[in-house]
mmCIF file as Biopython writes it, N, C-alpha, C and O atoms, coordinates in Angstrom:
data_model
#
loop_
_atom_site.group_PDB
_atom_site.id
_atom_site.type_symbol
_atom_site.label_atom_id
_atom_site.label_alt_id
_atom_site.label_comp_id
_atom_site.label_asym_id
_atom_site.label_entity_id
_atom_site.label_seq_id
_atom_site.pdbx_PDB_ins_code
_atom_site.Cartn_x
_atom_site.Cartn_y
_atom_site.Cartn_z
_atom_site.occupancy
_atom_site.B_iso_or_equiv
_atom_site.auth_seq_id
_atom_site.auth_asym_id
_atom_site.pdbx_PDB_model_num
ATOM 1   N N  . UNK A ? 1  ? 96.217  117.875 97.491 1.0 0.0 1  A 1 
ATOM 2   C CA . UNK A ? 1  ? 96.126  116.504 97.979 1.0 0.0 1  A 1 
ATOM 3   C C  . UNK A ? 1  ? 96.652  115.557 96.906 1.0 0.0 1  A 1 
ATOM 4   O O  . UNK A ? 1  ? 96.023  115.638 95.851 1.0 0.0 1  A 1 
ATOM 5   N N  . UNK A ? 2  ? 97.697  114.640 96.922 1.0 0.0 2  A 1 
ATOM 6   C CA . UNK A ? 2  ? 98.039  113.547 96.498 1.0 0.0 2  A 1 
ATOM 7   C C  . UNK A ? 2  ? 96.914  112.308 96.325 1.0 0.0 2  A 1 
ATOM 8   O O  . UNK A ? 2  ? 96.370  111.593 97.166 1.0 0.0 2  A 1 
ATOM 9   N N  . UNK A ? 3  ? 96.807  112.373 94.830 1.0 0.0 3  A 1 
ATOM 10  C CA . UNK A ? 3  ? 96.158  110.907 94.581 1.0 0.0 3  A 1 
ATOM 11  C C  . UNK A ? 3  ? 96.804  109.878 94.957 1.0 0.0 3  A 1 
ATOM 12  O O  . UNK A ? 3  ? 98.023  109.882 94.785 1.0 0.0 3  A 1 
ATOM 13  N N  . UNK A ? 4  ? 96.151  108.712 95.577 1.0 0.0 4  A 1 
ATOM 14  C CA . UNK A ? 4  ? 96.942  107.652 95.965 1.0 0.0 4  A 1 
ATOM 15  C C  . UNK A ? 4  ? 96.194  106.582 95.009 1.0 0.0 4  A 1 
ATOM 16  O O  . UNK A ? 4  ? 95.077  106.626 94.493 1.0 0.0 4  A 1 
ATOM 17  N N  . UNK A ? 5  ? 97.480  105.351 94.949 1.0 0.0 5  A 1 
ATOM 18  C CA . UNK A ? 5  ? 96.928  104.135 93.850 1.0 0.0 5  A 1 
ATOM 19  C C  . UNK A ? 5  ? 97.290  102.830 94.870 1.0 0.0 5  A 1 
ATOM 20  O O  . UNK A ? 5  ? 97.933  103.163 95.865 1.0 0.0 5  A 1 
ATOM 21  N N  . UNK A ? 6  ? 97.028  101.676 94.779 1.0 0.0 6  A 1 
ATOM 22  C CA . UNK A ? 6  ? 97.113  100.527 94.855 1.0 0.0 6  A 1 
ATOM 23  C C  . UNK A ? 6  ? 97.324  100.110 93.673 1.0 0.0 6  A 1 
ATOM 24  O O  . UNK A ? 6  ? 96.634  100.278 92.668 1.0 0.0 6  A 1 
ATOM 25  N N  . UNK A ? 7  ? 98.699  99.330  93.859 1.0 0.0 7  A 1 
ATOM 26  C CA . UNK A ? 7  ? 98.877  98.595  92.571 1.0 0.0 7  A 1 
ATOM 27  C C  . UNK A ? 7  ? 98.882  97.085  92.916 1.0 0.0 7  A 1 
ATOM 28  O O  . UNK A ? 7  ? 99.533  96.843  93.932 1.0 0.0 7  A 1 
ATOM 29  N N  . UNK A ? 8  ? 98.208  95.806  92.203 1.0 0.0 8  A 1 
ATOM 30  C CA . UNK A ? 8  ? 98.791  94.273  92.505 1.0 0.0 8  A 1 
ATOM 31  C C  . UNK A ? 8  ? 99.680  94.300  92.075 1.0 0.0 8  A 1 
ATOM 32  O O  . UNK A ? 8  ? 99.861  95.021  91.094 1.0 0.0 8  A 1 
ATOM 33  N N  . UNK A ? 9  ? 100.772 93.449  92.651 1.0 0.0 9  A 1 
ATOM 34  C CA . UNK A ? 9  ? 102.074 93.117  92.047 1.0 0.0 9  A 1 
ATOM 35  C C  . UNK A ? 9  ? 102.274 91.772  91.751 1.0 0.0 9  A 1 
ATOM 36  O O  . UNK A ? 9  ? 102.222 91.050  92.747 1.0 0.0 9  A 1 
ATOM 37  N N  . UNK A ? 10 ? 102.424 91.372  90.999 1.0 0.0 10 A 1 
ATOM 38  C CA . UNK A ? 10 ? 102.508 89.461  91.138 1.0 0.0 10 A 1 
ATOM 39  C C  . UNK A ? 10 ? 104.186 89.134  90.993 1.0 0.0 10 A 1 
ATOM 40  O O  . UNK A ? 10 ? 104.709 88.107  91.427 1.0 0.0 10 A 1 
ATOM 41  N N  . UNK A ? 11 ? 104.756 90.002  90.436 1.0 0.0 11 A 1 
ATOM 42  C CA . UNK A ? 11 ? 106.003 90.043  90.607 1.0 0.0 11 A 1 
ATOM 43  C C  . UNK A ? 11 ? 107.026 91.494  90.268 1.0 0.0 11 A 1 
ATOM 44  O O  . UNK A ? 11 ? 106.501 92.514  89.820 1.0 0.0 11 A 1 
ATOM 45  N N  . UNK A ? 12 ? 108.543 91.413  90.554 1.0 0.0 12 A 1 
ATOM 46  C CA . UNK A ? 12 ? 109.233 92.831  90.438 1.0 0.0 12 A 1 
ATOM 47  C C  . UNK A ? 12 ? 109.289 92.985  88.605 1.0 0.0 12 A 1 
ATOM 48  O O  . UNK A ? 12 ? 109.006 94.144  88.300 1.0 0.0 12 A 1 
ATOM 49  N N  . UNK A ? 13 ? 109.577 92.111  87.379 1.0 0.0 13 A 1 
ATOM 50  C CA . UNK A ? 13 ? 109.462 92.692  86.263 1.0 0.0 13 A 1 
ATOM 51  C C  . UNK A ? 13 ? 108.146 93.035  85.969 1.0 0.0 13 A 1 
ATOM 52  O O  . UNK A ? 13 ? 107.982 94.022  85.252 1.0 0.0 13 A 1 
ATOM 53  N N  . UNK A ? 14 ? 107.114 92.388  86.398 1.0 0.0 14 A 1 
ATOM 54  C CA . UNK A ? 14 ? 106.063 92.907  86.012 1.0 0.0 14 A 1 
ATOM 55  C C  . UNK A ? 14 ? 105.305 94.414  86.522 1.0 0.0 14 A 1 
ATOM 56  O O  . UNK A ? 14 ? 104.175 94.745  86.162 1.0 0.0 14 A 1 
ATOM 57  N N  . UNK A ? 15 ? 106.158 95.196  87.398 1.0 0.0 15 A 1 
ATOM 58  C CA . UNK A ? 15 ? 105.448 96.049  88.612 1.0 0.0 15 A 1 
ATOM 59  C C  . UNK A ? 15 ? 106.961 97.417  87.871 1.0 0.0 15 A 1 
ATOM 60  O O  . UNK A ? 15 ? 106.877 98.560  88.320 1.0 0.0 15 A 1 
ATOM 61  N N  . UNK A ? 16 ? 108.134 97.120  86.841 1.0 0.0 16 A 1 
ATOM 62  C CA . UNK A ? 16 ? 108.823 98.280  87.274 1.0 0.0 16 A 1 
ATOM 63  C C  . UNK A ? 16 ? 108.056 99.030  85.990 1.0 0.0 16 A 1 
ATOM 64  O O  . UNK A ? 16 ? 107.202 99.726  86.540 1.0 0.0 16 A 1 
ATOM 65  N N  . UNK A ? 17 ? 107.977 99.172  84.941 1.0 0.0 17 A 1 
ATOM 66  C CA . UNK A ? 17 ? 107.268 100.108 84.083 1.0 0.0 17 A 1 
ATOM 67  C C  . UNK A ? 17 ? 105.700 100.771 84.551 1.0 0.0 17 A 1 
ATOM 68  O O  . UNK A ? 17 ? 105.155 101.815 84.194 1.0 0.0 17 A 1 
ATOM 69  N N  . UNK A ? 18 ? 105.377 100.003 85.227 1.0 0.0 18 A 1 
ATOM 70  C CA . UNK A ? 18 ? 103.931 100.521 85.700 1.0 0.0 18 A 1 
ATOM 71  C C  . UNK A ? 18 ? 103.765 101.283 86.571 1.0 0.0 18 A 1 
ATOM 72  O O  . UNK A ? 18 ? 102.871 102.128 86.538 1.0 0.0 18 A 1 
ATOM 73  N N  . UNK A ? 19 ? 104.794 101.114 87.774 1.0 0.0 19 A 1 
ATOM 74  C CA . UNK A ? 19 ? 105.207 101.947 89.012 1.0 0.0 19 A 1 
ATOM 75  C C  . UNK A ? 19 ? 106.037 103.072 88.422 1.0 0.0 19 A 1 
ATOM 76  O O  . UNK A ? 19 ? 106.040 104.103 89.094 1.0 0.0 19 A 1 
ATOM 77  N N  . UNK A ? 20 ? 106.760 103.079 87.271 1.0 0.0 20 A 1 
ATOM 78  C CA . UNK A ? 20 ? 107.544 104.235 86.813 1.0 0.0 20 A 1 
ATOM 79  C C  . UNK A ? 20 ? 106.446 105.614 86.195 1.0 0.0 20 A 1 
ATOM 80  O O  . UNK A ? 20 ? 106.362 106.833 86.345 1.0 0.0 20 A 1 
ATOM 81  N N  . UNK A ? 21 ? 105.556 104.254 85.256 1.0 0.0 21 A 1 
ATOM 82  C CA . UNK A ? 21 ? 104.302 105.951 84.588 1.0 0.0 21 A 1 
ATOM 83  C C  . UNK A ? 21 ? 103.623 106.621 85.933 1.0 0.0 21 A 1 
ATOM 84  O O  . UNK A ? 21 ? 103.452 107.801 86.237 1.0 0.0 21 A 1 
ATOM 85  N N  . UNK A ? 22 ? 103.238 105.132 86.761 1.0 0.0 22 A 1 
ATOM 86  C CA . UNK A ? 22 ? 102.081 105.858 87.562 1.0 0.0 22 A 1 
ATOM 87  C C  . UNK A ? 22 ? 102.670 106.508 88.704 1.0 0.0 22 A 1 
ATOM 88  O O  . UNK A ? 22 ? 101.930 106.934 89.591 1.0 0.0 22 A 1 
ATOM 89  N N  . UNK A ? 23 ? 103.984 106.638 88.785 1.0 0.0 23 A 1 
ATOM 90  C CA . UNK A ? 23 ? 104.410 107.695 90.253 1.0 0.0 23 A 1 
ATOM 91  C C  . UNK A ? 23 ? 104.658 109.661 89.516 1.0 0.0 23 A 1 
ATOM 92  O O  . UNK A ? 23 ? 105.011 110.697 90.079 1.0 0.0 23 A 1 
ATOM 93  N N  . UNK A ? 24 ? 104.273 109.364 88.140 1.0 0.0 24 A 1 
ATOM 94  C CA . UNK A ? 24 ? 103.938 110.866 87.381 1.0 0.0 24 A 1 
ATOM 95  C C  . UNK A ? 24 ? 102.655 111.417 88.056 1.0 0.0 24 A 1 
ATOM 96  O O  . UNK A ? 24 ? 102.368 112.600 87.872 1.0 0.0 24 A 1 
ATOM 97  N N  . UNK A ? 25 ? 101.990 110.752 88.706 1.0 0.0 25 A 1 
ATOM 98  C CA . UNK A ? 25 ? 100.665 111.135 88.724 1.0 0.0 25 A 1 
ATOM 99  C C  . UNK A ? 25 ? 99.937  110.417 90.333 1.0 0.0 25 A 1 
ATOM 100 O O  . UNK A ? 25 ? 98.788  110.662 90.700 1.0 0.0 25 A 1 
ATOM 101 N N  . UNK A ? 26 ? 100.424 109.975 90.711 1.0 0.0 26 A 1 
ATOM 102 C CA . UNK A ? 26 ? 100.080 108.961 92.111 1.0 0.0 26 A 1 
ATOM 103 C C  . UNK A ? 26 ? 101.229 109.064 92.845 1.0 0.0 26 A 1 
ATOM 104 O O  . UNK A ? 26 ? 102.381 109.390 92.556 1.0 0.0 26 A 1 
ATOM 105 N N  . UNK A ? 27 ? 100.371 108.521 94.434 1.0 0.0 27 A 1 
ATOM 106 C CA . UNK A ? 27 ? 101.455 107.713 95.014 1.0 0.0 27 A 1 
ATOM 107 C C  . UNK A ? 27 ? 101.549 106.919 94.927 1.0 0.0 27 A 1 
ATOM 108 O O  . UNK A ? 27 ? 100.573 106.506 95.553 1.0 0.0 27 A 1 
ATOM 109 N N  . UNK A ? 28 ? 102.207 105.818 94.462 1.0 0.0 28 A 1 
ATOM 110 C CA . UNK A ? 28 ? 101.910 104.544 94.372 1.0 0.0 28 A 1 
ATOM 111 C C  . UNK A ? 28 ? 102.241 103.203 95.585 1.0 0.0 28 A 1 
ATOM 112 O O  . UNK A ? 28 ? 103.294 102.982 96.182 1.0 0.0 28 A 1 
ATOM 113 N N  . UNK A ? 29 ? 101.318 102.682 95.637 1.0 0.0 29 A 1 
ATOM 114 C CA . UNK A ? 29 ? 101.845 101.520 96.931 1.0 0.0 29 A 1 
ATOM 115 C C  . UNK A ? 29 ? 101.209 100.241 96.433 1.0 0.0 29 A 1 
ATOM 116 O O  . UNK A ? 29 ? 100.054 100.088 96.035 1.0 0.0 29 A 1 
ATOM 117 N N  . UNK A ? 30 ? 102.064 99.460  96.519 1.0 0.0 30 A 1 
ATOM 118 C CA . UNK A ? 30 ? 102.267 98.157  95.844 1.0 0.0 30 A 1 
ATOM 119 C C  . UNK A ? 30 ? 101.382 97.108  97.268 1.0 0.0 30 A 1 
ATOM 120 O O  . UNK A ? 30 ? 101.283 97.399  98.460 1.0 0.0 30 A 1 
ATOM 121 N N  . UNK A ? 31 ? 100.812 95.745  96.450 1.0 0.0 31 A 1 
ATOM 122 C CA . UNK A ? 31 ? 100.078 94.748  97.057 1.0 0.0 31 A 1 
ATOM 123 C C  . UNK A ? 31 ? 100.788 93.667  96.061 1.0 0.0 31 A 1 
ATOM 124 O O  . UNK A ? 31 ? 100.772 93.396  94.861 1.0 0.0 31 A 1 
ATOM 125 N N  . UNK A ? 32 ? 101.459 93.178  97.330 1.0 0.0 32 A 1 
ATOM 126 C CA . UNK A ? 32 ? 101.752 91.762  96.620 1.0 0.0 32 A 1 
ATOM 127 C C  . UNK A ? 32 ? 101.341 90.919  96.755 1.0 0.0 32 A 1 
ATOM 128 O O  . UNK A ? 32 ? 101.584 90.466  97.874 1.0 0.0 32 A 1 
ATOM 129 N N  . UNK A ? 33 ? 100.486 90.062  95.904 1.0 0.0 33 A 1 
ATOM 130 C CA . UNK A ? 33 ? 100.283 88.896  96.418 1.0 0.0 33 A 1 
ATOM 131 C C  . UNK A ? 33 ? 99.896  87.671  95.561 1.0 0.0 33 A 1 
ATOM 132 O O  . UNK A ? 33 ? 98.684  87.575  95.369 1.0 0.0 33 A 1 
ATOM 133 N N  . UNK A ? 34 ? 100.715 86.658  94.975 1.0 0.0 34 A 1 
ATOM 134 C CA . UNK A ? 34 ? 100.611 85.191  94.226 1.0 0.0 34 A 1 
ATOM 135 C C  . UNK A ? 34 ? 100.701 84.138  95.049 1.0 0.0 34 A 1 
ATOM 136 O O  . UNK A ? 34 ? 101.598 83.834  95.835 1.0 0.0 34 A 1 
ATOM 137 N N  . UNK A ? 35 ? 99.851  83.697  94.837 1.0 0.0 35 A 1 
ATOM 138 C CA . UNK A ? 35 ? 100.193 82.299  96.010 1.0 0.0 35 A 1 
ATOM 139 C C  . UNK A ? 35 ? 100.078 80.738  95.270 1.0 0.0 35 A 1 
ATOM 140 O O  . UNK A ? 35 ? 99.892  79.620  95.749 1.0 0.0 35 A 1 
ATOM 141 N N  . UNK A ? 36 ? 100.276 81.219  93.904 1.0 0.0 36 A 1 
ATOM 142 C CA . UNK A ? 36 ? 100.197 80.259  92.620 1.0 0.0 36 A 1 
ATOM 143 C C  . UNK A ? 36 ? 102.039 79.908  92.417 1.0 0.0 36 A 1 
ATOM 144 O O  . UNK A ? 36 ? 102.423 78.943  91.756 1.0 0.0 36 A 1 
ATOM 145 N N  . UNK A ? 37 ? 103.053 80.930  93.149 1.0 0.0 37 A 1 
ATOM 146 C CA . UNK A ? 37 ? 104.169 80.632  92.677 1.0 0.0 37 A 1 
ATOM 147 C C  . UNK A ? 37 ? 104.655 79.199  93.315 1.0 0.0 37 A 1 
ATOM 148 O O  . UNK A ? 37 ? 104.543 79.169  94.541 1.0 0.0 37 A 1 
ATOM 149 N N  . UNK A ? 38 ? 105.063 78.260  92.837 1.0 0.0 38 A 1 
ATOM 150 C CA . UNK A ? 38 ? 105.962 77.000  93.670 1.0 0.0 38 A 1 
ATOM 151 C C  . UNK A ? 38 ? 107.169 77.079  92.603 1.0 0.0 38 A 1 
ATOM 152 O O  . UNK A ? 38 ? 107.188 77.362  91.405 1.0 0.0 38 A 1 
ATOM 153 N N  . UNK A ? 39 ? 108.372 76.641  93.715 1.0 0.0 39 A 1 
ATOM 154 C CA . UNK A ? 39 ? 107.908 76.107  94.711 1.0 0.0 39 A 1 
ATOM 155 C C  . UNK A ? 39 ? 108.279 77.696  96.081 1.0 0.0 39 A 1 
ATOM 156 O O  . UNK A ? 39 ? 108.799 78.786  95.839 1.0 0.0 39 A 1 
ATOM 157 N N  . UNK A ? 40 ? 107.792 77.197  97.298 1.0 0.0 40 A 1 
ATOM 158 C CA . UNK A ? 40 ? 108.451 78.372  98.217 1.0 0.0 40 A 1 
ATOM 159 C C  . UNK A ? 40 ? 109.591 78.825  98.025 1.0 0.0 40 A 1 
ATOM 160 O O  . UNK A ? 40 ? 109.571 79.998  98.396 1.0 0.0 40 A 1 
ATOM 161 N N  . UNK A ? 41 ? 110.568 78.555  97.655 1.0 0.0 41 A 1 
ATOM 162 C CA . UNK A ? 41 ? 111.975 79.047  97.144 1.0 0.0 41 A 1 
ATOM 163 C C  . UNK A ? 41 ? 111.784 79.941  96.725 1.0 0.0 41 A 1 
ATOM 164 O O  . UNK A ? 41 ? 111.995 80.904  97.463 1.0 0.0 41 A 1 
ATOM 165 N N  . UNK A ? 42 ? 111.372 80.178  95.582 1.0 0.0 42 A 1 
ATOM 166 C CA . UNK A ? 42 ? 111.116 80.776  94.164 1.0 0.0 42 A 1 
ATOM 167 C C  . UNK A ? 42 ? 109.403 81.749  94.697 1.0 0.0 42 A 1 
ATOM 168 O O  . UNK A ? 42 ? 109.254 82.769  94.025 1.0 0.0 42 A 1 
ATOM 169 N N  . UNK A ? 43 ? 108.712 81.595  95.332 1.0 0.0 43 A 1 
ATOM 170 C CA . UNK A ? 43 ? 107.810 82.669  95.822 1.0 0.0 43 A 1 
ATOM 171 C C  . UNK A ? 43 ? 108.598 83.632  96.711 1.0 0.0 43 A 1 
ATOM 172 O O  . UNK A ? 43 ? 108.283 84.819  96.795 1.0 0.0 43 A 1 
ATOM 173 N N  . UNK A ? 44 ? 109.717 83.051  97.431 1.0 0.0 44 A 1 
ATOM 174 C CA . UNK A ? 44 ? 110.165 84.055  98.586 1.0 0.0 44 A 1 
ATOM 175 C C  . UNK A ? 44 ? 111.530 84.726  97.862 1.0 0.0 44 A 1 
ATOM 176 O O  . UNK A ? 44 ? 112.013 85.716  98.411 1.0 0.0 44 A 1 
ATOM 177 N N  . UNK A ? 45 ? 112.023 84.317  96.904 1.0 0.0 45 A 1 
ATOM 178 C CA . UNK A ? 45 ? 113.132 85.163  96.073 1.0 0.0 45 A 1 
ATOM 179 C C  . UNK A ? 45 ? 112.186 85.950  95.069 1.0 0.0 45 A 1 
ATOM 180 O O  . UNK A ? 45 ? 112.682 87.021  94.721 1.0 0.0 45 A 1 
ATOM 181 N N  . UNK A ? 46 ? 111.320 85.756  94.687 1.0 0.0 46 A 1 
ATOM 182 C CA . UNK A ? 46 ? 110.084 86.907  93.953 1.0 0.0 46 A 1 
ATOM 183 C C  . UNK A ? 46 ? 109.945 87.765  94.866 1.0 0.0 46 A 1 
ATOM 184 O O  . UNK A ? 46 ? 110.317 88.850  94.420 1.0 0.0 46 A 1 
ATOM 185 N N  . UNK A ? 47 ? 109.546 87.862  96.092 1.0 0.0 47 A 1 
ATOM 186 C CA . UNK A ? 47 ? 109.014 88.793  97.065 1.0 0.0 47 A 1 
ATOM 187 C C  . UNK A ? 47 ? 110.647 89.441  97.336 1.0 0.0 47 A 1 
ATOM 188 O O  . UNK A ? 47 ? 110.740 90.526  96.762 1.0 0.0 47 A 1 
ATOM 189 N N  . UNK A ? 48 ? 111.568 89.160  97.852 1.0 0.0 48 A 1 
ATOM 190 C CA . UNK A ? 48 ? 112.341 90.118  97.459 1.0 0.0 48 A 1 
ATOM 191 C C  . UNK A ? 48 ? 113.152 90.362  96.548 1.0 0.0 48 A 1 
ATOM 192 O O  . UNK A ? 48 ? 114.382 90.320  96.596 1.0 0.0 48 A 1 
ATOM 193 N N  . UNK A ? 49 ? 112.457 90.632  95.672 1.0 0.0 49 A 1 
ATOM 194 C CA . UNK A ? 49 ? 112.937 91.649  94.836 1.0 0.0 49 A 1 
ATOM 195 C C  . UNK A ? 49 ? 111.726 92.392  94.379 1.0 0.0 49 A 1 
ATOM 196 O O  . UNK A ? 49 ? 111.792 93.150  93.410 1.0 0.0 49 A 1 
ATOM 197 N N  . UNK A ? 50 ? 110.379 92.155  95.194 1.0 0.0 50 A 1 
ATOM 198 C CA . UNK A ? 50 ? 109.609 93.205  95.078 1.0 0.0 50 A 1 
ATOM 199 C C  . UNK A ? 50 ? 109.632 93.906  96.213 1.0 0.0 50 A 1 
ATOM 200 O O  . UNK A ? 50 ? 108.779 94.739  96.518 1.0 0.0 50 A 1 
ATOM 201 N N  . UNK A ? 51 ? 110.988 93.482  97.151 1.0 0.0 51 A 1 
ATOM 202 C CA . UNK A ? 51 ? 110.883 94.468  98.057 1.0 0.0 51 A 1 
ATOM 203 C C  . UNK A ? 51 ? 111.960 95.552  97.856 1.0 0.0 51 A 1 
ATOM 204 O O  . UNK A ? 51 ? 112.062 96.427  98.716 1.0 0.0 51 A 1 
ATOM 205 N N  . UNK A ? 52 ? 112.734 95.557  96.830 1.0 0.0 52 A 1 
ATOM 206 C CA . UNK A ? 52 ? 114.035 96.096  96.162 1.0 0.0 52 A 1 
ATOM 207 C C  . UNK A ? 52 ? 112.723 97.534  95.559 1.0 0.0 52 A 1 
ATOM 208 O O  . UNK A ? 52 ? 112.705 98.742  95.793 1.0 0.0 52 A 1 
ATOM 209 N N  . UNK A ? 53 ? 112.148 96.981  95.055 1.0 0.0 53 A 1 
ATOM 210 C CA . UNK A ? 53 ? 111.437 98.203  93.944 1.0 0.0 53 A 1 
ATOM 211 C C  . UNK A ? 53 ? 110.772 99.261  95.103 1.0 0.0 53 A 1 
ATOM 212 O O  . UNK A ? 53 ? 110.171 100.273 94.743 1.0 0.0 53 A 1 
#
């Protein structure tokens, strides 16, 4: 059986080294969610490129 993880993501540089150790050992599945970013521009060009990873 595969361990599974939840990871928060608040953004894609902050999520690629962490998703790289922990898929040695997990599955990993990402939760995104900041709702501190402004303006919307700049929250919805963050989200994809955490949808790239």
């Amino acid at each position: 059986m595969t361990k599974k993880i939840l990871l928060h993501i608040c953004c894609a540089p902050c999520a690629c080294y962490p998703i790289k150790v922990l898929k040695e050992e997990f599955e990993v599945f990402g939760l995104w969610y900041n709702p501190n970013i402004h303006p919307f521009t700049e929250y919805k060009r963050r989200l994809e490129e955490v949808k790239k990873l």
